[in-house]
C-alpha positions in Angstrom: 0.0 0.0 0.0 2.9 2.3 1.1 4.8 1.7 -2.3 1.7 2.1 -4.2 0.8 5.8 -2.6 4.4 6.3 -3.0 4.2 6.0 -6.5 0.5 7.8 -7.0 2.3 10.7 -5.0 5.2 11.0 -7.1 3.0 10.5 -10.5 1.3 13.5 -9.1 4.4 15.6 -8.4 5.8 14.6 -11.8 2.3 15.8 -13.5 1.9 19.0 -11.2 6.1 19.4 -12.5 5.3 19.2 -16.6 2.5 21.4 -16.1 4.2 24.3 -14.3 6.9 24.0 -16.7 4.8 24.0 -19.8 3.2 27.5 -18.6 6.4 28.9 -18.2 8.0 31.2 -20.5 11.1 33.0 -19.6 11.4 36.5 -21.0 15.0 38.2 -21.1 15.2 42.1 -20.9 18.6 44.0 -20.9 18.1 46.3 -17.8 15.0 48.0 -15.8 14.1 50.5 -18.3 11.0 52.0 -19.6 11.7 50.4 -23.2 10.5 47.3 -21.6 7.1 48.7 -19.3 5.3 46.4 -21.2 6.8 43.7 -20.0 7.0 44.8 -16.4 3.4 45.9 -16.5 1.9 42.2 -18.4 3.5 40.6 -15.1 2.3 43.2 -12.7 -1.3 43.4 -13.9 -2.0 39.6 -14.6 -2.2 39.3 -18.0 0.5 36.6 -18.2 -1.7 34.6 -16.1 -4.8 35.8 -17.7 -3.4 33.2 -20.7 -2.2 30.1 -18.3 1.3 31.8 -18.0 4.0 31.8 -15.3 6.4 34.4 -16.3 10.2 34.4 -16.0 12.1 38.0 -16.2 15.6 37.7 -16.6 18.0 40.6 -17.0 20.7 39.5 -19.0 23.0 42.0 -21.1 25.5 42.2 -24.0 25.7 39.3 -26.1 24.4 36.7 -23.8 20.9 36.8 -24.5 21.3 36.1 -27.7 23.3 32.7 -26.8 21.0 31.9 -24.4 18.2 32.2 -26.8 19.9 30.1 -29.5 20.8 27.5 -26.5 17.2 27.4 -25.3 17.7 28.9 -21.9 15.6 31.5 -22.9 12.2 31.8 -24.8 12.1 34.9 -25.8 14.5 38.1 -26.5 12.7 41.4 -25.4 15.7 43.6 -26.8 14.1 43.2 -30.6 17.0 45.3 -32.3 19.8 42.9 -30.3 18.0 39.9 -31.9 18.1 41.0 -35.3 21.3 42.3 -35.3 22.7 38.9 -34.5 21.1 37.6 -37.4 23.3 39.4 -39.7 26.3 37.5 -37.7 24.5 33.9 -38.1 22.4 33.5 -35.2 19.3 31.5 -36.2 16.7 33.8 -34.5 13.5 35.6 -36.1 11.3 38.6 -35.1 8.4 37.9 -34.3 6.4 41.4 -32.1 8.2 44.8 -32.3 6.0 46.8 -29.4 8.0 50.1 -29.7 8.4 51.5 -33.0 11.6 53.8 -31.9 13.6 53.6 -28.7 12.9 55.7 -25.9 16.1 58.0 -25.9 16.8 61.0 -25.5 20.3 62.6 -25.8 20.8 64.5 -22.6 24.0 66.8 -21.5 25.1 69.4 -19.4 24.0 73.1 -19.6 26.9 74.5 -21.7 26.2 72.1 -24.7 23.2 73.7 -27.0 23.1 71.2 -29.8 24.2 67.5 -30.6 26.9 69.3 -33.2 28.8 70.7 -29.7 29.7 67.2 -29.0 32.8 67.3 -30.9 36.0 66.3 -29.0 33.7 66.0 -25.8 32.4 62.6 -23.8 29.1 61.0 -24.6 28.2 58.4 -22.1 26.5 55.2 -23.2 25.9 52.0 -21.2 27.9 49.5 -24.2 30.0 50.4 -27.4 27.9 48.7 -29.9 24.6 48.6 -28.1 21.5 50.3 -29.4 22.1 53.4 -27.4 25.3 53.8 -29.2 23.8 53.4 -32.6 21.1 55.9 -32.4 22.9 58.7 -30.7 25.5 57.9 -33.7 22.8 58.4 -36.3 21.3 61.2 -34.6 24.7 62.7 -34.7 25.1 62.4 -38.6 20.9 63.1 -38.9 22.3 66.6 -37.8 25.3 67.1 -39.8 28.2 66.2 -37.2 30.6 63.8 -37.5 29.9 60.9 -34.6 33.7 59.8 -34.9 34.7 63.1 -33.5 32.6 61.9 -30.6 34.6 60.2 -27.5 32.0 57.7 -26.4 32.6 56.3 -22.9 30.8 52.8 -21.8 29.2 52.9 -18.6 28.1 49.7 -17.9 24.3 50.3 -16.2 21.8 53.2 -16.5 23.0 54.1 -12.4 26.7 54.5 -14.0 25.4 56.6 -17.2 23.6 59.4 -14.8 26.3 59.2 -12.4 28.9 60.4 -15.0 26.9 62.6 -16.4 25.7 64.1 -12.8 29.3 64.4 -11.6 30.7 66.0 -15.2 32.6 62.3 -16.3 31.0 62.9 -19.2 29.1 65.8 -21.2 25.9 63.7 -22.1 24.5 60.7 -21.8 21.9 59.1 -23.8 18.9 58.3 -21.1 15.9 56.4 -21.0 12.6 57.8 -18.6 12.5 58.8 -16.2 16.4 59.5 -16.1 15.8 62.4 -18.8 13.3 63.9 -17.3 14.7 64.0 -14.1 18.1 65.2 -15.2 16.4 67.8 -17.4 14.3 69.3 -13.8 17.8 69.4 -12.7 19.4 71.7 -15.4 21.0 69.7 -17.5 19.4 70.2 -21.9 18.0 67.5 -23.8 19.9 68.1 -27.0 18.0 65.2 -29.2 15.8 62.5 -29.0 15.3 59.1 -31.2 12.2 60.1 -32.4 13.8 63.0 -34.3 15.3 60.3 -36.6 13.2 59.9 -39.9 13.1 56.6 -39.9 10.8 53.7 -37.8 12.9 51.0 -36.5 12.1 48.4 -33.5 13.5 48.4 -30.4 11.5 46.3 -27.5 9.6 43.3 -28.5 9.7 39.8 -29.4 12.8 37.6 -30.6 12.6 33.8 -30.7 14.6 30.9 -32.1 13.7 29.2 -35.7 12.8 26.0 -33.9 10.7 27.2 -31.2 9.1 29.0 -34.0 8.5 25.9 -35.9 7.5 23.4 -32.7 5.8 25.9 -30.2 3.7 27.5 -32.7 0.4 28.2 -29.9 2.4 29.3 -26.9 3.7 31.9 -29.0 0.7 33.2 -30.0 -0.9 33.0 -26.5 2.6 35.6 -25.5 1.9 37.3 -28.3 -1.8 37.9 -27.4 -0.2 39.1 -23.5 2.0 41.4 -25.1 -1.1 43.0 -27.0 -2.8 43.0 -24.1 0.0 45.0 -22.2 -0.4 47.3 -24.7 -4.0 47.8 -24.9 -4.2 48.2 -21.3 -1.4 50.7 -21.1 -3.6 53.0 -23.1 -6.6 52.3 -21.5 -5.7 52.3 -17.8 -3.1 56.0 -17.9 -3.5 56.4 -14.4 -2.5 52.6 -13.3 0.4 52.7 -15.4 1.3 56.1 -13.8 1.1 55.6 -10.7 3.4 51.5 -11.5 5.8 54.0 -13.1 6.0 56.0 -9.9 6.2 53.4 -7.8 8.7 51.6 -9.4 11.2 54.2 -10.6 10.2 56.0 -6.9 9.7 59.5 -8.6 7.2 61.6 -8.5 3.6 61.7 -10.2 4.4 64.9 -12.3 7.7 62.8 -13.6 5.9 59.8 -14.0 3.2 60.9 -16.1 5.5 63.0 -18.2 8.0 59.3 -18.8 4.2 57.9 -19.8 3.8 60.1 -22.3 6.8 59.7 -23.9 6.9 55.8 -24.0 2.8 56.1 -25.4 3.9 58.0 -28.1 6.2 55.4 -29.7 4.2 52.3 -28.9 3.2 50.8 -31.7 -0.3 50.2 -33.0 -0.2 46.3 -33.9 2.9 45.4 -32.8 4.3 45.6 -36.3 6.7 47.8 -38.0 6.8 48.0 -41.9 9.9 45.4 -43.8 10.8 48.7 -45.4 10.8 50.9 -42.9 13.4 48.5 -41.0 15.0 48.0 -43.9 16.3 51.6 -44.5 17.2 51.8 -41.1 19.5 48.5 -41.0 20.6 49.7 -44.4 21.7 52.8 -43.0 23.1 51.3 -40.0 25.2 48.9 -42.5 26.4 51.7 -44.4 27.7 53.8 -41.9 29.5 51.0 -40.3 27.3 50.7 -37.0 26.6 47.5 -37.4 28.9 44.4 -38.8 26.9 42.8 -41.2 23.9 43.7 -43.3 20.6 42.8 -42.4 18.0 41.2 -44.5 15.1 42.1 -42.5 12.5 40.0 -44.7 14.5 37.2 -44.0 15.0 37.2 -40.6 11.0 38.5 -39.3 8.2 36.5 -39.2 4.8 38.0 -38.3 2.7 35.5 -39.0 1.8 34.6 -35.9 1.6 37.8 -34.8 -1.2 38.6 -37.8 -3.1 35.3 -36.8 -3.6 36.5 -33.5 -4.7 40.2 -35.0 -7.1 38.0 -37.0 -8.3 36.2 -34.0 -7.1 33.0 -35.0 
């Protein structure tokens, strides 16, 4: 009798195992910032669970997501622009969501600088050589008619290191994600440019995911798919719940948190989609201008057609 409930019991345990491991679905982001609020806010406010989901957030920087991803440690890369990049360098990964249509940066210094073009021969800080941060203040650099190689760019290493340096004069801007900009701006330092200046659209936060999971685990995809719409929808809907998370979690005030809101509303995208062109030109560009390694076929490497299932209500 003992051996048999020994055995029923750890049948159970086994069963109650598979099915906690087949709702989870581990999510890697590259640091606490506002680019991923989506993210932060489909685990705060249910939605996860709302589709039989146990998340996993993992911060996880640099080129390890991307390994991890490819190793199946991960399900999904967050950092869409990170995931597509390693693409063009072999990495059998597609696109599958983009939720922001441009990154939320803003090019922030100290008092005495007026415009991006009095960077020359001065210290911009960005948390990695070769990240995304580094990329767009480049382009926003040459948008403007400077020269971004006359440009000393410093890595910091965090977003706490980036508005150190730029606090105690280490460097003479930074590029900052809310609600670091707005909070440096209150303090006197000048925005001097912003990603959405750039003509282009091009993805930042969303969803990256390995050829074979996207050929075996076709409906789990779509059911984090549907969360991430859902994220979205309800960050439109419910302002002052996402206000006062915002607040909460970056501790700032609600005049700051509403402001970072705004910002991040205003490059979410509408169906999670970005035109191939569009990302096209702005790979391209990044290509050309040597700001990347290796071009970028973006048709290739993106897949939405799970994405457009779920828009269909399939």
């Amino acid at each position: 009798m003992f051996t048999l409930v020994g055995a029923l019991l750890a049948a159970l345990l086994t069963v109650a195992a598979q099915a906690q491991e087949s709702r989870r679905v581990r999510l890697a982001y590259s640091a606490f910032s506002i680019s991923f609020l989506n993210v932060f806010v489909a685990r705060a406010a249910g939605l996860f669970k709302k589709h039989g989901l146990e998340p996993e957030l993992i911060q996880m920087a640099g080129p390890l997501p991307v390994a991890a991803l490819a190793a199946g440690e991960i399900d999904y890369l967050t950092g869409y622009t990170t995931g597509i990049v390693a693409t063009g360098q072999g990495a059998p990964l597609k696109g599958i969501m983009i939720a922001l249509r441009k990154p939320p940066f803003y090019v922030i210094a100290e008092p005495s600088v007026q415009r991006l073009n009095d960077l020359a021969g001065k210290r911009v800080g960005v948390d990695r050589i070769g990240s995304l941060q580094h990329l767009v203040v480049r382009l926003l650099l040459r948008n403007k008619g400077a020269d971004p190689e006359k440009v000393i760019f410093t890595q910091t290493g965090s977003v706490s290191n980036t508005v150190t340096s730029l606090g105690q004069g280490a460097v003479s801007a930074a590029v900052l994600s809310g609600p670091h900009n707005v909070i440096m701006a209150q303090k006197g330092f000048r925005q001097v440019g912003a990603a959405d200046e750039l003509p282009m659209q091009f993805p930042t936060s969303g969803l990256v995911v390995s050829e074979s999971k996207l050929k075996s685990d076709a409906n789990r995809i779509k059911s984090v798919i549907r969360v991430m719409l859902d994220a979205s929808a309800f960050c439109r809907k419910e302002k002052t719940w996402v206000v006062n998370f915002i607040r909460d979690k970056w501790k700032i005030d609600q005049k700051t948190a509403e402001t970072v809101y705004e910002q991040w509303l205003s490059i979410l995208t509408a169906d999670g989609k970005i035109g191939i062109k569009d990302m096209q030109e702005y790979f391209d560009l990044a290509y050309a201008q040597k700001q990347i390694t290796a071009p970028i076929n973006v048709a290739a490497v993106t897949d939405f057609s799970l994405i457009d299932q779920v828009l269909a209500g399939k």
